[in-house]
C-alpha positions, 0 to 999 in steps of 0.5 A, a space after each residue: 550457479 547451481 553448485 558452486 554459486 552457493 559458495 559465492 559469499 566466500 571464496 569456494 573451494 580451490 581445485 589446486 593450490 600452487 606455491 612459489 609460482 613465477 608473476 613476474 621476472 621481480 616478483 612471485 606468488 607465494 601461493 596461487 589458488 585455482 578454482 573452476 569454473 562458475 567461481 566467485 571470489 567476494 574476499 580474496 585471501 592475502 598475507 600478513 606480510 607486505 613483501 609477498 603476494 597471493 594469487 587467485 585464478 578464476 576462470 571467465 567466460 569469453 561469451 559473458 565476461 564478467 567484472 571480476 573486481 565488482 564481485 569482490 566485497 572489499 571497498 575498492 578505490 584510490 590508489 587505483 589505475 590501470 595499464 595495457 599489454 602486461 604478461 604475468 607467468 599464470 595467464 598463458 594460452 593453450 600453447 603455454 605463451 603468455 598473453 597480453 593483459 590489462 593491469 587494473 590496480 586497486 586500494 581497499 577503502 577499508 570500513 567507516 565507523 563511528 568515531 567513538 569506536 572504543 574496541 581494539 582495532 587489533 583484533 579485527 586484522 585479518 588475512 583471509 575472510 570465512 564464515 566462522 571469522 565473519 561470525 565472529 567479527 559480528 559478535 564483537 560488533 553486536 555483542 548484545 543479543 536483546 536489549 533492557 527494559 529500561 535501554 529500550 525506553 531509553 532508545 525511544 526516549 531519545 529517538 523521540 527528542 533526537 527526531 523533533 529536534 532535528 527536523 523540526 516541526 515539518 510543517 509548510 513554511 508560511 513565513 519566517 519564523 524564529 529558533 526558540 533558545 533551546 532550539 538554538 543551541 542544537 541548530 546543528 542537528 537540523 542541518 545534518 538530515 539534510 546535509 545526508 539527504 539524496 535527490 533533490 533538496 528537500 521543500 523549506 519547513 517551518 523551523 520553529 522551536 518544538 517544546 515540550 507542554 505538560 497539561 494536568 496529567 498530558 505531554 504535548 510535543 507542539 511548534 512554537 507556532 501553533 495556533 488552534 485557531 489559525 496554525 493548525 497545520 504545525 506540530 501538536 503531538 500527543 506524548 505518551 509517558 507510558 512509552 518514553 522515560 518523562 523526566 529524562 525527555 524533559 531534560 532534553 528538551 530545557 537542556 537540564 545540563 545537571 539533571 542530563 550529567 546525573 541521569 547520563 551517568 547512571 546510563 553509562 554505568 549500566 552500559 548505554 547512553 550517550 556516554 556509552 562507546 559505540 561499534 557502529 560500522 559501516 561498508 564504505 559504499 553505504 549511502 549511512 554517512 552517519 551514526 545512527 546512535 545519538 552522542 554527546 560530544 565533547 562540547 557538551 551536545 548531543 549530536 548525530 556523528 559523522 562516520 569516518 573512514 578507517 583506511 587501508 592499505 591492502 591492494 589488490 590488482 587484477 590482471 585479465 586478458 584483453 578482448 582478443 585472447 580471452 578466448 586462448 586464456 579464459 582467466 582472470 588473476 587477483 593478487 593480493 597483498 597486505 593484510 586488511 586492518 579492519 572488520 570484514 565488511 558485510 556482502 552487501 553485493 551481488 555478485 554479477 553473475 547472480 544478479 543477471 540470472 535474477 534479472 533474467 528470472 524477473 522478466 520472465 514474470 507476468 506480474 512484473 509490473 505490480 511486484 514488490 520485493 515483499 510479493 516475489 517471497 511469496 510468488 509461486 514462481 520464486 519456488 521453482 526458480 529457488 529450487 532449480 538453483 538450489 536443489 540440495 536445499 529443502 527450503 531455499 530463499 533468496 539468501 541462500 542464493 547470496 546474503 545480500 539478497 535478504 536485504 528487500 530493499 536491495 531485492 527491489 532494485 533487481 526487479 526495478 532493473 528488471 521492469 525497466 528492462 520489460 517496460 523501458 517506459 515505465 509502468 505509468 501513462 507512457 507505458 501504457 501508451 508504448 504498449 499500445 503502440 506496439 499492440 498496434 502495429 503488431 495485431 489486427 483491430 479484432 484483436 487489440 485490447 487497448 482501444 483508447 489512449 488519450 491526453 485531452 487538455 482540460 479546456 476540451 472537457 469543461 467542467 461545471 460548478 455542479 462537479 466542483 461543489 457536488 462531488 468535491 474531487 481532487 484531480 490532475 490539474 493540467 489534462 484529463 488522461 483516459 485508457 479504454 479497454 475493451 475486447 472485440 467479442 465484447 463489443 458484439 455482445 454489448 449490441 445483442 445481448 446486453 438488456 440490463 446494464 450497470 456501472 460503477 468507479 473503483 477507487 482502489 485498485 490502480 494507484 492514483 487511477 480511477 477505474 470505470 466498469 461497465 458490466 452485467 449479469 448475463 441472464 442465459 448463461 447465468 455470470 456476470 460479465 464485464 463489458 468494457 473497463 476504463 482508466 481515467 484521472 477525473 470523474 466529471 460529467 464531462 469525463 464520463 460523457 467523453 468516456 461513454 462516448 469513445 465506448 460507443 465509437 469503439 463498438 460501432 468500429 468492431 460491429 457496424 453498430 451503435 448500442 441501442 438504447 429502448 428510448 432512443 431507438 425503439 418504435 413502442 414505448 411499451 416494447 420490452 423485448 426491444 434488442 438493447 439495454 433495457 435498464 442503467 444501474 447506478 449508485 448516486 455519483 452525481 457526475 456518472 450520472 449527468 455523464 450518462 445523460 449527456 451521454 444519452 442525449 448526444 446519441 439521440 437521433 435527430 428527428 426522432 420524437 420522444 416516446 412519452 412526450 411526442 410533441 418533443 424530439 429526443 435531442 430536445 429531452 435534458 440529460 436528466 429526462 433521458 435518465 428517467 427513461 433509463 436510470 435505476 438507483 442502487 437499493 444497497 447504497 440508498 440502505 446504508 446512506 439510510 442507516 447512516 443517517 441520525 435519524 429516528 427509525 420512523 422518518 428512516 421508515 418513511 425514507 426506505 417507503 420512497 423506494 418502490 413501484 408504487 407509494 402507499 395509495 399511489 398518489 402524488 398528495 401521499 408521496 409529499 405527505 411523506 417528503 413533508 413528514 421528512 423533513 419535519 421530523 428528520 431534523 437537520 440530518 433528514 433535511 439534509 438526506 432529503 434535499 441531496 435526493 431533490 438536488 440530484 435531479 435524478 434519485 427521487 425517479 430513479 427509486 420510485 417508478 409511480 414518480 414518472 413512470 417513463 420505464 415500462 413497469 415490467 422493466 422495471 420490474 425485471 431491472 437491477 435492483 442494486 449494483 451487486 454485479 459491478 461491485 461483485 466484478 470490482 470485488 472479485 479483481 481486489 482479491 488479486 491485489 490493490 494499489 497497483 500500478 497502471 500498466 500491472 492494473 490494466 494487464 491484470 484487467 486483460 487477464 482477468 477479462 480473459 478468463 471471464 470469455 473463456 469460461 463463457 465460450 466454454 459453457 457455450 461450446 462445451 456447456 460446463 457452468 462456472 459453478 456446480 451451482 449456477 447463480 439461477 433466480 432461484 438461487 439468487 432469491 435462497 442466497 439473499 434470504 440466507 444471508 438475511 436470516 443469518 444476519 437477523 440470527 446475529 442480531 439477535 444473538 448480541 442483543 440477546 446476549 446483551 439481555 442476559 448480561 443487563 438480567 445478571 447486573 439487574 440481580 445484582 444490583 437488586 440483590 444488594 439493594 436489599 442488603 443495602 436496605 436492611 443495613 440501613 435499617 440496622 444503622 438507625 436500630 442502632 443509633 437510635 439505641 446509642 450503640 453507634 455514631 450518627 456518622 456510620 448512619 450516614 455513611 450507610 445512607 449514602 451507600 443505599 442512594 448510590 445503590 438506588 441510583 444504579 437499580 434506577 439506572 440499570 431498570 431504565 435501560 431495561 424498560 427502554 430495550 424491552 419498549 424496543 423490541 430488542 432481541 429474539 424475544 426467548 429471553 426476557 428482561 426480568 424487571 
């Protein structure tokens, strides 16, 4: 493939031609070519004379043969046949004996082509196929290197009515409907997508009649059925007049018979139209059954054509070894005749022998899973492949290899191919579950990396009307499906070193997947680590609870211990340096976090009363009690769902004083002074902000720790503040790639986890950091106050700049206000003088009242900007 596989698209050079070569005892090869080895034939050559016969011999290997008759890019069908044990003089063994063969006979289908092919099919006869008659086929059949301005609107214009009419207004069927009169006349066309469509049949749509509205200035592409107030689900398109040719569309759509002859005609003059002749063709094994280009028929409609077949009559038939002597006589013999009446067909096919080394190469990819034919252009592993097999090229790509591999969708069925040869069952939930199967019957416990793959039905993790009305998820409605995935070394440092811990749910990384993260910064060896992950279908209560659950099980599995948590297993309420998670940092998903409380409350133990309510076991506190001892709201999210909030900057103020140690005076009457002044002053916007915290059950505590003050203060003070971490975690793996697939996201997630523990084994055995500069406290604190100075600077830099633009319209408008004034009071001198009409007073007048309107207009906004404080305050508002 290296040498000669660059050659496949057309035939390769001969190592020997030979003439009047015996085929059999009644026939002869006027010419027999011979190729060597790694050869392949895509157009064998033939003769223009019926009566004789040319030959073309290419080895085989007896090890891997190959299907010769695939690799040939003609169309082959009936005629057709085959027949054993036949000897023909060019196949003979070491000895010079003939062998055996099997005759396998073969009919070119020849082309289809539009059946208003208008060019002389003479032209495209052909004996032999080579670059330079293929480039010149092509240019008979795309003459045109660009198109028009007005043969571009054209192809839009009737792209637009073509598309509409045809299907219709796509709508969900919701009843039965009736065709309007136009839509009736070009019925046909709706049958015909569907008609050419694969796979299974396509769900029934509304077939109500599409029309064409005019509103002032506005075109409305809208169904018959559409209602604004109950049938807003049908057709309502918006029509740009600026993209398509108007009055021809409109045409279409009254099916304007005069008008479309009129405007048709010039088309035709000019060279394109329905009128216009056509050089579509296709290969014959093209799934296109149709003219992409609309027509009008001889009845008068335009239509969507049918491609026909152009027929044939050259043969070809293939004479190879059978199975037994292909060793003695490694080669295989094509024999030609007739010549082919018809455009060369493109090399729509990979050669066998192509496509198997590129499969090969595709399943050696890490990233198989996840690839696309877009991705593997780009994929650093495609160079050395490319170059190994095209050393000769500076820059190689896949269709120096072969031009059908330019074509990306047809690249995505070999590595579609490929995946399903690596992963037979799919890269969804039963690969994932075959995965896991193999990992376990091949690695022990401490080694494993899926730890949980489950289908619960649904009855098993009821949801509540919390989750429903609350978090107004979408999800699969027959099983809850959860993978868990955690390495072994994790799990012992969830039980001993993990203090502060936080969650978060990616919504973007695994197509139709939701994936959990329980991570945290490592405050000693200064990184963020990920503790476990989890893929899940649903985001309840329940499904955390469940999830958090396994998670524990798990690590008691790997370690002997269940994770400790400071309210459940500490003997102090004010012991802080308890060995377990300390603090749960959260954003305000209302299922994660009843999930974690109903979580917390299952580990509770039995007989142990609760630290601050002693009178009362732990197995007695709600989910949302456990969570005031535990839970941190995240300071990022509540900001932006703040600055979001249509609010003054006032009750936004009073808003952000909720979140702290301790609020103004530290008294209960001063934190429902500030709720009360909320919800009186927020309006609706406030009130609606304020009763989502109180419905919650567990923000209000979760950003105020003088609310309950069930977390010792210096936890709380050394807790996370935000969920910065999870998110940085989250982040930091989109960068791979999103929209993956579930095996490619959970493979990636191994890789990923992979490397965070080596980096941290290598800081500890070796001790080089992950960065020059460490992410110390100090660091943290410089990081944070650069990025705020940064962005106050640019703030302050628009809004300067906004400044100085309003100083340069304030001049102006002043300037010409003064120049209006002045022309006034000449155009009274002068009427009062007589020497003008009183008209051109008032038109002056008029003039200086707009002037006056916009000095008013200009001047407010600058008192309102200055009154805010707006910008840097070196630049000042000159009023």
């Amino acid at each position: 493939m290296s040498t000669a596989s660059s050659q496949t698209t057309f035939n390769a050079v001969p190592i020997d031609i030979r003439t009047n070569v015996e085929l059999t005892r009644q026939s002869k090869l006027d010419t027999l070519y011979i190729y060597g080895p790694e050869t392949s034939i895509g157009y064998p050559g033939t003769t223009s004379d019926e009566h004789c016969f040319v030959g073309h011999m290419v080895p085989n290997d007896p090890s891997n043969w190959r299907n010769i008759l695939s690799e040939i890019q003609y169309s082959l069908g009936n005629p057709r046949g085959q027949r054993s044990r036949v000897y023909v003089g060019p196949l003979v063994d070491r000895n010079g004996q003939k062998v055996p063969c099997l005759r396998k006979f073969a009919t070119c289908q020849g082309i289809k082509m539009c059946p208003f092919f208008n060019q002389d099919l003479e032209t495209f006869v052909h004996t032999e196929a080579t670059p330079e008659a293929m480039a010149q086929h092509q240019k008979l059949l795309h003459p045109k290197t660009e198109l028009t301005p007005a043969e571009d609107v054209y192809f839009h214009t009737v792209a637009l009515w073509s598309t509409s009419t045809s299907y219709g207004c796509i709508a969900q069927l919701d009843g039965v409907v009736h065709l309007g009169p136009v839509a009736q006349i070009y019925s046909h066309l709706r049958q015909t997508p569907k008609a050419t469509t694969r796979g299974p049949a396509p769900k029934p749509t509304c077939q109500g009649a599409i029309r064409l509205l005019q509103f002032s200035e506005n075109l409305i592409l809208r169904c018959e059925h559409y209602n604004v107030q109950s049938s807003k689900n049908h057709l309502n398109f918006a029509v740009s007049a600026a993209l398509y040719d108007v009055t021809y569309l409109q045409a279409l759509f009254r099916n304007d018979t005069v008008l479309l002859r009129a405007l048709e005609g010039d088309m035709l003059a000019k060279g394109y139209g329905p009128l216009a002749p056509c050089v579509t063709v296709q290969n014959c094994t093209s799934v296109k059954a149709n003219c992409e280009i609309n027509h009008r028929s001889v009845d008068g409609l335009i239509t969507i054509v049918e491609l026909q077949r152009l027929p044939c009559s050259s043969s070809i038939i293939i004479y190879e070894p059978l199975p037994e002597h292909r060793v003695a006589c490694p080669n295989v013999l094509i024999v030609c005749s007739k010549p082919h009446a018809h455009p060369i067909p493109i090399p729509a096919r990979t050669p066998n022998s192509i496509s198997e080394k590129l499969v090969k190469f595709l399943e050696n990819l890490s990233d198989l899973p996840n690839l696309t034919s877009r991705c593997l252009l780009v994929n650093e592993a495609r160079k050395h492949f490319l170059q190994k097999e095209l050393p000769h090229l500076t820059e190689p790509s896949f269709q120096d290899i072969h031009p059908s591999l330019g074509n990306l969708d047809h690249l995505q069925v070999y590595i579609d191919r490929a995946c399903d040869s690596v992963y037979p069952h799919g890269t969804g939930w039963s690969g994932v579950l075959h995965m896991k199967q193999r990992q376990d019957s091949v690695r022990p416990s401490s080694q494993r990396y899926i730890r949980y793959a489950q289908e619960l039905e649904l009855e098993r993790i009821p949801g509540n009307a919390e989750d429903v009305q609350l978090l107004g998820e979408v999800t699969d409605p027959h099983v809850f499906r959860l993978i868990i995935c955690i390495k072994s070394e994790n799990s012992f440092r969830l039980v001993n070193e993990a203090r502060h811990v936080q969650s978060d749910i990616s919504f973007k990384r695994v197509a139709g997947w939701l994936e959990f993260e329980l991570g945290g910064f490592d405050r000693v060896n200064m990184c963020a680590v990920v503790y476990a992950r989890a893929y899940l279908n649903r985001q309840t209560a329940e499904a955390h609870r469940v999830m958090l659950v396994e998670i524990d099980r798990i690590v008691f599995e790997d370690t002997g211990k269940h994770i400790q948590y400071r309210h459940l297993h500490a003997l102090d309420k004010d012991d802080v340096n308890f060995t377990g998670i300390l603090s749960w940092s959260v954003d305000q998903h209302r299922g994660q976090a009843k999930g974690i409380g109903e979580y917390l409350r299952e580990m509770s133990p039995l007989h142990k009363f609760d630290l601050y309510e002693p009178t009362r076991l732990l197995s007695e506190l709600s989910p949302y009690e456990h969570l005031e001892r535990i839970l941190r709201l995240c300071f990022a999210h509540f900001t932006r769902n703040i600055q979001k909030t249509a609010v003054s900057q006032e009750v936004k103020d009073a808003m952000f004083s909720l979140h702290g140690v301790i609020h103004k005076d530290g008294t209960e009457a001063a934190w429902q002074t500030t709720l009360a002044f909320i919800r009186d002053k927020g309006n609706k916007a406030g009130r609606d902000w304020l009763q989502d915290k109180i419905d919650s059950k567990f923000a209000l505590a979760a950003l105020c720790w003088q609310l309950k003050e069930r977390i010792p203060f210096t936890i709380w003070l050394a807790s996370d503040d935000t969920t910065n971490v999870i998110e940085s975690l989250h982040q930091d793996q989109l960068r791979e790639g999103s929209g993956l697939t579930l095996l490619g996201g959970l493979l990636r997630g191994k890789q990923y986890d992979n490397m965070r523990y080596r980096l941290l084994q290598n800081f500890k055995e070796n001790g080089i950091r992950t960065r020059y500069q460490p992410s110390t406290p100090s660091a943290q604190v410089h990081r944070a106050l650069s990025r705020q100075v940064n962005s106050k600077k640019r703030q302050y830099d628009l809004a300067d700049s906004k400044i100085h633009e309003l100083n340069n319209k304030f001049r102006k408008i002043r300037d010409n206000l003064e120049e209006g004034r002045e022309q006034l009071q000449e155009a009274e001198r002068k009427v009062a003088s007589g020497t003008w009409a009183t008209e051109r007073l008032d038109k002056a007048r008029l003039q200086f009242t707009k002037l006056e309107a916009q000095y008013v207009k200009i001047e407010l906004e600058c008192r309102r900007l200055r009154a805010a404080g707006s910008g840097s305050g070196k630049v000042q508002f000159e009023l």
